[in-house]
C-alpha positions in Angstrom: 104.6 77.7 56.1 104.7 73.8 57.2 102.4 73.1 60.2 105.0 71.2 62.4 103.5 73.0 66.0 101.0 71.1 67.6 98.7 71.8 70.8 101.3 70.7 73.2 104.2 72.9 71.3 102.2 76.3 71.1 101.4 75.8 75.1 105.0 75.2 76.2 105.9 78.3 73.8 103.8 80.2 75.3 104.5 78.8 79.3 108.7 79.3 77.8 108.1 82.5 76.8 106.7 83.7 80.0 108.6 81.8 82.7 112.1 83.9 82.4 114.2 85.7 85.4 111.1 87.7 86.6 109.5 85.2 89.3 112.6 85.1 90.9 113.5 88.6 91.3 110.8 91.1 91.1 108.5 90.2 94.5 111.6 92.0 96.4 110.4 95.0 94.7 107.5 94.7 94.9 107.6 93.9 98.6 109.0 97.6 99.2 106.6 99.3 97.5 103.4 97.5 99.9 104.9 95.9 103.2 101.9 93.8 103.2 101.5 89.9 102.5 98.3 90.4 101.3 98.9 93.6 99.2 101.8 91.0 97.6 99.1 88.5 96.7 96.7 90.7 95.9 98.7 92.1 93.2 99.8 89.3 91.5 96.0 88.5 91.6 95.1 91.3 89.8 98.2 90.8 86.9 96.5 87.3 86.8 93.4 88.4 85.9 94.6 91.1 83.5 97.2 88.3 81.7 94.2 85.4 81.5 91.5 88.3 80.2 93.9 89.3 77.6 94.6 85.9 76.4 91.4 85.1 76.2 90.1 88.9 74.0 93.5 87.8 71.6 92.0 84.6 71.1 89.3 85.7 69.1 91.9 87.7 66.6 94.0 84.7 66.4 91.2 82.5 65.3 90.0 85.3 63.1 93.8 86.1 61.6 95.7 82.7 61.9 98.5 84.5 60.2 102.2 84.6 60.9 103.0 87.6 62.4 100.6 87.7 65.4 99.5 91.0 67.1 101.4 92.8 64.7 99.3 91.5 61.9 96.1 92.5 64.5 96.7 95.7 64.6 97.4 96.1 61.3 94.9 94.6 60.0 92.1 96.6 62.3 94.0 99.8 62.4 96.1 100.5 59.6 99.9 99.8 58.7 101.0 102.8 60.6 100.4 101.6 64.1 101.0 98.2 62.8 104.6 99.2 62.2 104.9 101.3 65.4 104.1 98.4 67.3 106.9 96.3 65.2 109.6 99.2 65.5 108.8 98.9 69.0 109.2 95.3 69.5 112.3 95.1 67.2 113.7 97.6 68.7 113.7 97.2 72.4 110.4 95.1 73.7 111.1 91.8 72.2 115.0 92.4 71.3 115.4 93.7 75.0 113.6 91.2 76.9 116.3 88.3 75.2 118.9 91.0 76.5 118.1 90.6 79.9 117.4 87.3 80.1 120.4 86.7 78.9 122.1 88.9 81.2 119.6 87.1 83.9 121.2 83.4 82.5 124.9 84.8 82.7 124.7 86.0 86.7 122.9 83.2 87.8 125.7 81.1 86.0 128.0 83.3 88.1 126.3 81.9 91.2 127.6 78.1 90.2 131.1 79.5 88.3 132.4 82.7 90.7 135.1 83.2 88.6 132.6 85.1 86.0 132.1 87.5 88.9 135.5 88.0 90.1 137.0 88.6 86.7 138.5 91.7 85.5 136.2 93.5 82.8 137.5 92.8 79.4 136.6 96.4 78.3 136.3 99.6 80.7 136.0 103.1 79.8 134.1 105.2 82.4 131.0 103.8 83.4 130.7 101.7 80.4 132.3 98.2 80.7 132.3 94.8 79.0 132.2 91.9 81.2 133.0 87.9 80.7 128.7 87.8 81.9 128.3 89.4 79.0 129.9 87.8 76.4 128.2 84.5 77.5 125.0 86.4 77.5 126.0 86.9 73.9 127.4 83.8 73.4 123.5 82.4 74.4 121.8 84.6 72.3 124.3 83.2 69.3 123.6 79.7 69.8 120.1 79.5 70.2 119.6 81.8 67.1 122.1 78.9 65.4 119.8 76.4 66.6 116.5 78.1 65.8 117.8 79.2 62.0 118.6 75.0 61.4 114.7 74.5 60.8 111.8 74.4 63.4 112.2 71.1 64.8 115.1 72.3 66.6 113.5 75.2 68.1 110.6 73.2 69.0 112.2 70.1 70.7 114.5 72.7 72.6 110.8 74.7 74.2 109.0 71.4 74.7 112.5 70.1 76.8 113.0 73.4 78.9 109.4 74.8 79.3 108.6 71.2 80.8 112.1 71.1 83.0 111.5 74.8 84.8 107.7 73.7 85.1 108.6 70.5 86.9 111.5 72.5 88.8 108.7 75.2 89.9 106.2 72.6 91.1 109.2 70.9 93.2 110.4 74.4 95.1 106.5 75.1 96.0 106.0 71.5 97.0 109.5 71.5 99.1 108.4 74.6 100.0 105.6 73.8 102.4 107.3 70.6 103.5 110.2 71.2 104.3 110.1 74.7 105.7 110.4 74.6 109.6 109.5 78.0 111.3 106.9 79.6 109.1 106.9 83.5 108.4 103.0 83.3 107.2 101.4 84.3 110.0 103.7 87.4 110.3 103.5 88.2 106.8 99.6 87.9 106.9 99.7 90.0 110.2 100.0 93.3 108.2 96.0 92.4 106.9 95.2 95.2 104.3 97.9 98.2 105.6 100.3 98.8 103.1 104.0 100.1 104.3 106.7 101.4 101.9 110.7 100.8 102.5 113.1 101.7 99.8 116.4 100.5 101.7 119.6 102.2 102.4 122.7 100.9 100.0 125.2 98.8 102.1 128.0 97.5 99.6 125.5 95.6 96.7 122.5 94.9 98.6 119.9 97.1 100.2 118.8 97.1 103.7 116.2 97.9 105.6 115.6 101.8 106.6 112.4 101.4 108.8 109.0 100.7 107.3 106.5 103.8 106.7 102.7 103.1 107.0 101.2 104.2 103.8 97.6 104.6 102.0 95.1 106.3 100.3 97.1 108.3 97.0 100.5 107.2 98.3 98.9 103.1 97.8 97.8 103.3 94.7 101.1 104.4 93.4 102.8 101.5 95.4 100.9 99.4 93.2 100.9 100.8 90.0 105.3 100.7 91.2 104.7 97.1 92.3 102.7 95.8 89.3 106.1 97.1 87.0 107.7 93.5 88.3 104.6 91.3 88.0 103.2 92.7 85.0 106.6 91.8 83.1 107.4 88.9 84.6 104.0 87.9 83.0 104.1 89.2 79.4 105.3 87.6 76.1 102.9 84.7 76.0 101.5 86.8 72.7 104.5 85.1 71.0 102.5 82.1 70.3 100.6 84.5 67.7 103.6 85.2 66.3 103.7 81.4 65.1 99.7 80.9 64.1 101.4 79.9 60.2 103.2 77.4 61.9 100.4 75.8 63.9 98.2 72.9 63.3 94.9 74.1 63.3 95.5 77.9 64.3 91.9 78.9 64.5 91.6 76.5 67.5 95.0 75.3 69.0 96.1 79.3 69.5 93.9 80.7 71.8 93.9 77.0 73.4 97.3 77.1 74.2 97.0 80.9 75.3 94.4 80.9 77.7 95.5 76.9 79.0 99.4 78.0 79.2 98.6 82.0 81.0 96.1 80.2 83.4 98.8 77.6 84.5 101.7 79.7 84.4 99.4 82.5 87.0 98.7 79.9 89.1 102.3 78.7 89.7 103.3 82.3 90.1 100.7 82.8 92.9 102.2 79.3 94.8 105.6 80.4 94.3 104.7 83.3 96.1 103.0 81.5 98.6 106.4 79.9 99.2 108.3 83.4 99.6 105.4 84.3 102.3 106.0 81.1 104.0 109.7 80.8 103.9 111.0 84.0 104.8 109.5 87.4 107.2 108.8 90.4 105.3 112.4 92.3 105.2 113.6 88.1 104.2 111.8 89.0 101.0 112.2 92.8 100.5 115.7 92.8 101.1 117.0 89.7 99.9 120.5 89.7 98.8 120.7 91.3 95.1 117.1 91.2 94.9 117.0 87.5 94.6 114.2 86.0 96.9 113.8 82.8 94.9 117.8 82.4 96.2 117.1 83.3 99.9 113.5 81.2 99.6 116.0 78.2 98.7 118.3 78.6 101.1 115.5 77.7 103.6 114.4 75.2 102.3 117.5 73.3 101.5 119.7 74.2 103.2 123.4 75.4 101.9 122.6 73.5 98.3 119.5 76.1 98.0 121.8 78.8 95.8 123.1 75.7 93.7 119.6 74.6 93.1 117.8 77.4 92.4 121.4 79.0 90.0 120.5 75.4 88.0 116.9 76.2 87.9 116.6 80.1 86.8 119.9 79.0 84.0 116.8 76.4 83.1 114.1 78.6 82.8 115.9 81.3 81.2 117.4 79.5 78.6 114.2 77.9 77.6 113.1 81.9 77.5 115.4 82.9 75.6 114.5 80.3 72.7 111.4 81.0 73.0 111.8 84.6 72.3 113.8 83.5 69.4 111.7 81.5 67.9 109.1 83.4 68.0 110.0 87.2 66.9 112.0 86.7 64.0 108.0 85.6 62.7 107.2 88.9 62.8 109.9 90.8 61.3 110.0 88.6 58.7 106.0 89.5 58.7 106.6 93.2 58.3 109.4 92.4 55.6 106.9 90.8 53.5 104.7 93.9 53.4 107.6 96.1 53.0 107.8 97.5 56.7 111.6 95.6 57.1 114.8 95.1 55.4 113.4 93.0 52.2 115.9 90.3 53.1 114.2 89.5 55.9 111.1 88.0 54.1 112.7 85.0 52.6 113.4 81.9 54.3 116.4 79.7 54.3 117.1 76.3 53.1 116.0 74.7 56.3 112.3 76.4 55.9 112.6 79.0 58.7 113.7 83.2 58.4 117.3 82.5 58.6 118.4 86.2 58.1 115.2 87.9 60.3 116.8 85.7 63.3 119.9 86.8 63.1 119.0 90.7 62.3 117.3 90.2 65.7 120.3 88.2 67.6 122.9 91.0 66.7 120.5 93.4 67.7 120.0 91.8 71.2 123.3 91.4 71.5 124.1 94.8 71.1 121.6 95.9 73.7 123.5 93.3 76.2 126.7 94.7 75.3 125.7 98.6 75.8 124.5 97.3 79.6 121.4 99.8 78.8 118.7 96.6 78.1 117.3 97.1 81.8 116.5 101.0 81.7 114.9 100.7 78.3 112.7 97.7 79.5 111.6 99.5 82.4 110.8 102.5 80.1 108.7 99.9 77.6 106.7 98.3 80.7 104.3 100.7 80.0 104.5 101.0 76.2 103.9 97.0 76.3 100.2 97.8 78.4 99.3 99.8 75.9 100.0 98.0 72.9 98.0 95.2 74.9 95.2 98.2 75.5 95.2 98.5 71.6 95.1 94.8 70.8 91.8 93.7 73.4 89.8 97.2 72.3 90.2 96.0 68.7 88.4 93.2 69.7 85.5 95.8 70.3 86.2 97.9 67.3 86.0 94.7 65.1 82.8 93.7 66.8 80.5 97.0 66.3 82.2 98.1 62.6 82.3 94.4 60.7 80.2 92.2 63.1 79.2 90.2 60.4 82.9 88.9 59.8 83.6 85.3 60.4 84.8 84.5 64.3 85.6 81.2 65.1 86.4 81.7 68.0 84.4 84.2 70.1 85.8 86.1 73.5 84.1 84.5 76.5 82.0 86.8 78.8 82.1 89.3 75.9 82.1 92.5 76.5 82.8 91.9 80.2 86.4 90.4 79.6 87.9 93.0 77.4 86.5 95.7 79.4 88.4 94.0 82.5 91.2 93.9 80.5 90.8 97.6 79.5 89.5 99.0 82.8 92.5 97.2 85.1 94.7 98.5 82.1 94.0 102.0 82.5 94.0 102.3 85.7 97.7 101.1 86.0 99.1 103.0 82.5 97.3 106.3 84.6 99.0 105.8 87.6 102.2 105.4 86.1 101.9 108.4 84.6 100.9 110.8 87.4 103.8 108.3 89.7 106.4 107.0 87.9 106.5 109.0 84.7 110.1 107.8 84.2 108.5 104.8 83.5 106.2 106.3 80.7 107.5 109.4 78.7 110.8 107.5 77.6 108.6 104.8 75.9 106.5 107.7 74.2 109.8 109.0 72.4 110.6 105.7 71.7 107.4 104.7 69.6 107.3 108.4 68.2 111.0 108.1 66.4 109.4 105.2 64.5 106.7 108.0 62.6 110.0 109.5 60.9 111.0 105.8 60.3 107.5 104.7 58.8 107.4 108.2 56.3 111.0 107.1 55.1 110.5 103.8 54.5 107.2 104.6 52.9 108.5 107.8 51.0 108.1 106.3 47.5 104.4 105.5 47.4 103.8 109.3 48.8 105.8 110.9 45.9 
């Protein structure tokens, strides 16, 4: 593969590929399940710290493995091809494939904010509860072009991440900056007032939005699942930075620039998470950001601060930082399908590459495939099944850091985990933790995922049927 990424590219892939729809949404959540200002903070301090310690256990794999293909190829190479294929079923089938669904989706609504027509229109389809909508044919109709774009040769793809990552980044520091300025009555000190009691409120339904149903002091058992619920929202609004692995054969010096751009772009992109919510705390009291209209407190946060342009604004800013997600996610996947292809863990076709020097038929196996999941409406259940599934992979990825460092630790590293053993086992310990409360809590959240790797065993014996004959 042609080393055409640089530093500067593999850092805005990565920032891309985490800024999406999830900063803008999920702290209304979040805010119901702790009531507290400082149990908001708090956990987004915690996701920041598991997201950085990751990065920074992947980036001795990546400098060991500079290969296309990423974690896949990690856990491959330290555990086998068996859960190196479950982990690629996985992400084919609804972690990576999913997450362009519903940003998609994410893209079309907020579109619907600046074009109401999109939201007033009659469903093209309707049969029951199933329905297609005008949202998502130009969900579809994003996922089409940017896989168009991507599948004309690298440079497009690249240009397109450097241009968007940089706009949203800009846009970002502008809200939080805006933010303290311009805001008149502050809602700090009441959000702050709560100190360290944590209160839950689920809402009552009133048409499409939720409202308040009286907050319930909480703690002890009843916190911890609050925040395992809570950390759903900031834990996925902070994954898919691991693309950039997906990449190393396209990166200039892969041994160094990957885990540069990792731990530099999950560090920056933590930080401007933290501010925005800074902003939320500042700008609006606590039901302001629990029960924000449609779950949308970025919109409500806006609306504060400027006024009756703030829905415009911030519509023009998430269709900017979703789009640049979406290529991102793009750009970045079909790597590892076309990965497994090559050691026969895909549909052979996908291993080539086109005339234009990119996998021309592993992007678009993966845009109809996201596309389907955005027309069946079902992308949002399944990603809040795989939430969990994600964690673990990440688990698997940061303890073969371990494993690689007691059975071969006379293997070449490059690059060697910072504060080893202290940062994986962060990593591992705040991972745990959350993946076990989520279980004993919100097993709806974890059991679905379960079944979901598992059908890929059946998959895997089929595929490999042959060589066991």
């Amino acid at each position: 593969m042609h080393k055409k990424l640089k530093l500067w590219d593999a850092t805005m892939l990565v920032m891309g590929s985490m800024i999406g729809s999830g900063i803008f949404i999920v702290s209304s959540d979040m805010m119901r399940n702790l009531g507290s200002g400082y149990w908001l903070i708090a956990v987004w301090v915690i996701t920041g710290i598991m997201t950085v310690a990751a990065a920074i256990s992947y980036g001795e794999l990546s400098a060991m493995f500079p290969k296309a293909g990423g974690q896949y190829t990690y856990i491959r190479e330290i555990f086998g091809k068996m859960p190196g294929f479950l982990y690629g079923w996985g992400l084919f089938t609804v972690i990576q494939t999913g997450t362009i669904a519903a940003v998609a989706m994410a893209f079309g609504k907020f579109t619907a904010y600046l074009v109401p027509a999109l939201n007033d229109a009659q469903p093209l389809f309707q049969n029951g509860g199933f329905k297609i909508t005008w949202i998502q044919i130009l969900a579809i109709a994003i996922i089409m072009l940017l896989t168009y774009i991507n599948s004309k040769g690298l440079k497009n793809g690249k240009i397109l991440q450097d241009v968007f990552t940089s706009s949203k980044i800009i846009a970002l520091l502008a809200i939080i900056i805006f933010g303290v300025i311009l805001v008149k009555d502050s809602q700090w000190a009441s959000n702050m007032s709560f100190g360290w009691n944590a209160f839950q409120d689920f809402g009552v339904e009133n048409g499409n939005s939720l409202e308040s149903s009286g907050w319930k002091s909480i703690g002890s058992i009843t916190l911890l699942g609050g925040i395992a619920a809570a950390m759903v929202g900031s834990v996925f609004s902070s994954v898919a930075w691991e693309n950039v692995t997906f990449m190393s054969g396209e990166i200039e010096n892969p041994k160094k620039n990957v885990v540069k751009a990792m731990v530099l772009g999950t560090s920056v992109v933590m930080v401007l998470y933290l501010f925005v919510n800074f902003v939320y705390l500042h700008a609006l009291d606590r039901d302001g950001i629990a029960f924000a209209n449609t779950n949308r407190p970025a919109v409500a946060a806006s609306e504060v601060i400027f006024g009756s342009t703030g829905t415009i604004i911030m519509a023009v800013l998430v269709m900017i930082s979703t789009f640049g997600c979406i290529n991102g996610l793009v750009l970045a996947g079909a790597r590892v399908f076309q990965t497994m292809a090559k050691g026969n863990l895909f549909f052979k076709s996908a291993a080539e590459n086109n005339k234009n020097g990119v996998p021309g038929r592993s992007l678009w196996m993966q845009g109809l495939w996201a596309s389907v999941l955005a027309l069946s409406g079902q992308y949002g259940d399944l990603l809040d099944m795989i939430s969990f599934i994600i964690v673990l992979f990440y688990m698997v990825t940061v303890f073969g850091v371990i494993w690689l460092r007691i059975k071969q630790p006379n293997l070449e590293r490059p690059y060697k985990t910072w504060l080893y053993p202290i940062t994986p086992i962060i990593y591992l310990l705040i991972g745990a933790a959350f993946c076990t409360l989520l279980i004993i809590f919100k097993p709806q959240y974890t059991w679905p995922g379960f079944i979901l790797i598992l059908l890929g065993v059946p998959v895997y014996w089929y595929i490999n049927r042959k060589k066991v004959e």
